[in-house]
N, C-alpha and C positions, 0 to 999 in steps of 0.2 A: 787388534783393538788399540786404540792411541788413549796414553793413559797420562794425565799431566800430576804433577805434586810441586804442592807452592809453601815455600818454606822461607824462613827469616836469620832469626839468628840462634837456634836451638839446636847445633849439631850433634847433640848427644840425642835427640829423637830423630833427629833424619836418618843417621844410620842405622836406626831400628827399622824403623819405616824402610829402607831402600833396600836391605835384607830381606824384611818380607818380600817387597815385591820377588825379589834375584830368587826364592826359593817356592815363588806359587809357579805349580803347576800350570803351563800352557802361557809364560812370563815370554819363550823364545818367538810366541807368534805377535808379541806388544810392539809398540814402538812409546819407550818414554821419553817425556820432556820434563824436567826437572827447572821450574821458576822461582829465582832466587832473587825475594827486595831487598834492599842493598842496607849491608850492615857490615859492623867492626868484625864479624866475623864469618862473612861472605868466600876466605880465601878457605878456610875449613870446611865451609862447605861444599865448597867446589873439589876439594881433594875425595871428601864421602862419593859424592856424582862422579867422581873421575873411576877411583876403585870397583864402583858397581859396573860402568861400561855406559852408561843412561846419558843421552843429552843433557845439556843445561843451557840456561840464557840467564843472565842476571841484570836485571833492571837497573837504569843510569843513577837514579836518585831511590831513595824512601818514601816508597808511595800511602805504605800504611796497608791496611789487613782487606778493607772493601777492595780496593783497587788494585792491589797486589793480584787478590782472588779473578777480576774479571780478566785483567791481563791474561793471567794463566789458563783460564778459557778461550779466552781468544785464540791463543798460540795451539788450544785442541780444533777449534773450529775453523778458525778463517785463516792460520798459516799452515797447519797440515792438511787442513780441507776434510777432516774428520766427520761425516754420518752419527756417531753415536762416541761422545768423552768420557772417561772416567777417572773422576779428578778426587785427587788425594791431598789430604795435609799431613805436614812433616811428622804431626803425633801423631798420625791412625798406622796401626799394623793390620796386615792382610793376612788372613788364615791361609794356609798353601790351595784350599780349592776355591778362593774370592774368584780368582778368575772364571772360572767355568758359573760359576753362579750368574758373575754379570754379563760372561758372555750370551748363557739364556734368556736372560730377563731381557736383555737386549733385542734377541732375535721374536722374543713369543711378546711385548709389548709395542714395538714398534709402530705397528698400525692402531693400537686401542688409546683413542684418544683421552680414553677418561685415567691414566698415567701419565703421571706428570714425571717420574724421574724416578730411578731404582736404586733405592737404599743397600747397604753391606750390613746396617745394625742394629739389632735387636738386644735388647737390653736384658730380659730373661730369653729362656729358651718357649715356646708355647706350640711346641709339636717337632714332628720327624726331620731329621736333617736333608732331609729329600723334600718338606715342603718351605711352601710360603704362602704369603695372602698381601692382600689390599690394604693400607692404612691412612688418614687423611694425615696430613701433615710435610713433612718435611724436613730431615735432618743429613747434616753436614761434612759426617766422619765416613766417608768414602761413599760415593754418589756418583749417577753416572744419568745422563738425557741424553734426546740425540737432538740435531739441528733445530727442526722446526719449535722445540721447545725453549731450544737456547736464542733464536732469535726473539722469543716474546723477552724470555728473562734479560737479556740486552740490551733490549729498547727500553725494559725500565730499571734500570741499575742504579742503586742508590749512590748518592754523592760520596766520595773520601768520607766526609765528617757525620758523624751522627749513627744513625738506626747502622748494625749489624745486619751483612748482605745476605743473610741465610735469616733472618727474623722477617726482610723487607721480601724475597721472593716468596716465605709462607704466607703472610699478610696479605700482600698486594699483588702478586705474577699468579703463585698455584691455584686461586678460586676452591671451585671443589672437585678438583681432579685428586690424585690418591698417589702415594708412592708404594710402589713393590716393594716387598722386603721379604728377606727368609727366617723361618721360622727357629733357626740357630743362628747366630750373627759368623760374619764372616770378616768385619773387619773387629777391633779393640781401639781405642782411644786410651793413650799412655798418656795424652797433657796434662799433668795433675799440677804444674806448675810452669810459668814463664809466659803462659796465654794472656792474648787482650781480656779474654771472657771466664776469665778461672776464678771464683773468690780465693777458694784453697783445696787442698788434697784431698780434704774427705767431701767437700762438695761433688769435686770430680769425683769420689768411688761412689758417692749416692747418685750419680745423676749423667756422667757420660761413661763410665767402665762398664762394659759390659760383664754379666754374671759369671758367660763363658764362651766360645766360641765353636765353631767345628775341630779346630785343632784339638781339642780336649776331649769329640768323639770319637768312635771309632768310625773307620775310615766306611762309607759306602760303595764307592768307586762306582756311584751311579752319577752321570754327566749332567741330568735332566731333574727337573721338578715337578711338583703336583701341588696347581694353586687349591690350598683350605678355609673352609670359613675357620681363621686363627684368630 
């Protein structure tokens, strides 16, 4: 699975972030690309990227957080030639079995059109760690579509300035298609601070910190899921 993460100037969360990745299970069959918009502290970043073993590309100028974001897609779709992306930001950490989650949801949604793209988070827990379900919407802390999805969201990619690119593809690209999600979150969202979209701390623990994760279950060591009315 080709997995991108796009990140700015907060190297004290990319390294959290790029840890998780190095220690989820089933990380040696990835290929990462790590997209860095260019900042005063870009050369720090690049040392975090070097340490993990992860590609990197860093953009010539500061594009800013929309266009940062689609570049970094781009680089899963149209220069790896990637089927199905799974894109990360420098504040989401991955529970060690993220991957086996997204590599399912990947394989059992691929054809069902009424999916729009497979989420990692769940905010409470609302069932077994071995389920998931359906939910309308759309959210941003580790996400994964494959092509033919990504080329609708493409064609309409909101401009550098203005509407937020994860506000503009729930609104106007997803319709009423649904995203997957598991019934325990698999990714956490650490930005409690430095984000475009953050008021403050305790914003972020009421509204993107997840309750708790798989990491704080005990382990199933079941590969597979069972969609529930959740």
């Amino acid at each position: 699975m080709l997995i991108t993460v796009s990140a700015y100037n907060r190297p004290h969360y990319l390294s959290k972030s790029l840890a998780s990745l190095s220690r989820c299970r089933g990380i040696g069959a990835c290929r990462v690309f790590v997209i860095l918009d260019k900042s005063d502290r870009t050369d720090e970043c690049l040392e975090i990227v070097r340490q993990h073993g992860f590609d990197s590309l860093t953009l010539a100028e500061r594009v800013g957080c929309n266009e940062a974001i689609c570049k970094s897609l781009r680089v899963g779709f149209d220069f790896a030639g990637t089927d199905f992306n799974l894109h990360v930001e420098d504040d989401v950490v991955l529970s060690r079995d993220a991957i086996h989650w997204f590599w399912w949801a990947r394989d059992t949604y691929r054809n069902d059109k009424s999916i729009f793209s497979v989420s990692g988070w769940q905010r409470k827990p609302c069932g077994l760690i071995t389920q998931c379900g359906r939910r309308m919407g759309f959210c941003p802390w580790g996400w994964g579509t494959w092509r033919d999805r990504w080329d609708e969201i493409k064609a309409a990619w909101p401009p550098a300035e203005g509407t937020s690119w994860d506000v503009h593809v729930t609104n106007n690209v997803r319709g009423t298609r649904f995203e997957a999600y598991p019934a325990v979150s698999r990714v956490q969202n650490i930005g409690e601070s430095g984000g475009e979209h953050i008021n403050c701390p305790d914003w972020h623990e009421i509204f993107h910190a997840a309750v708790s994760t798989s990491d704080d279950a005990p382990e199933s060591g079941n590969l597979y899921f069972t969609e529930a009315n959740i």
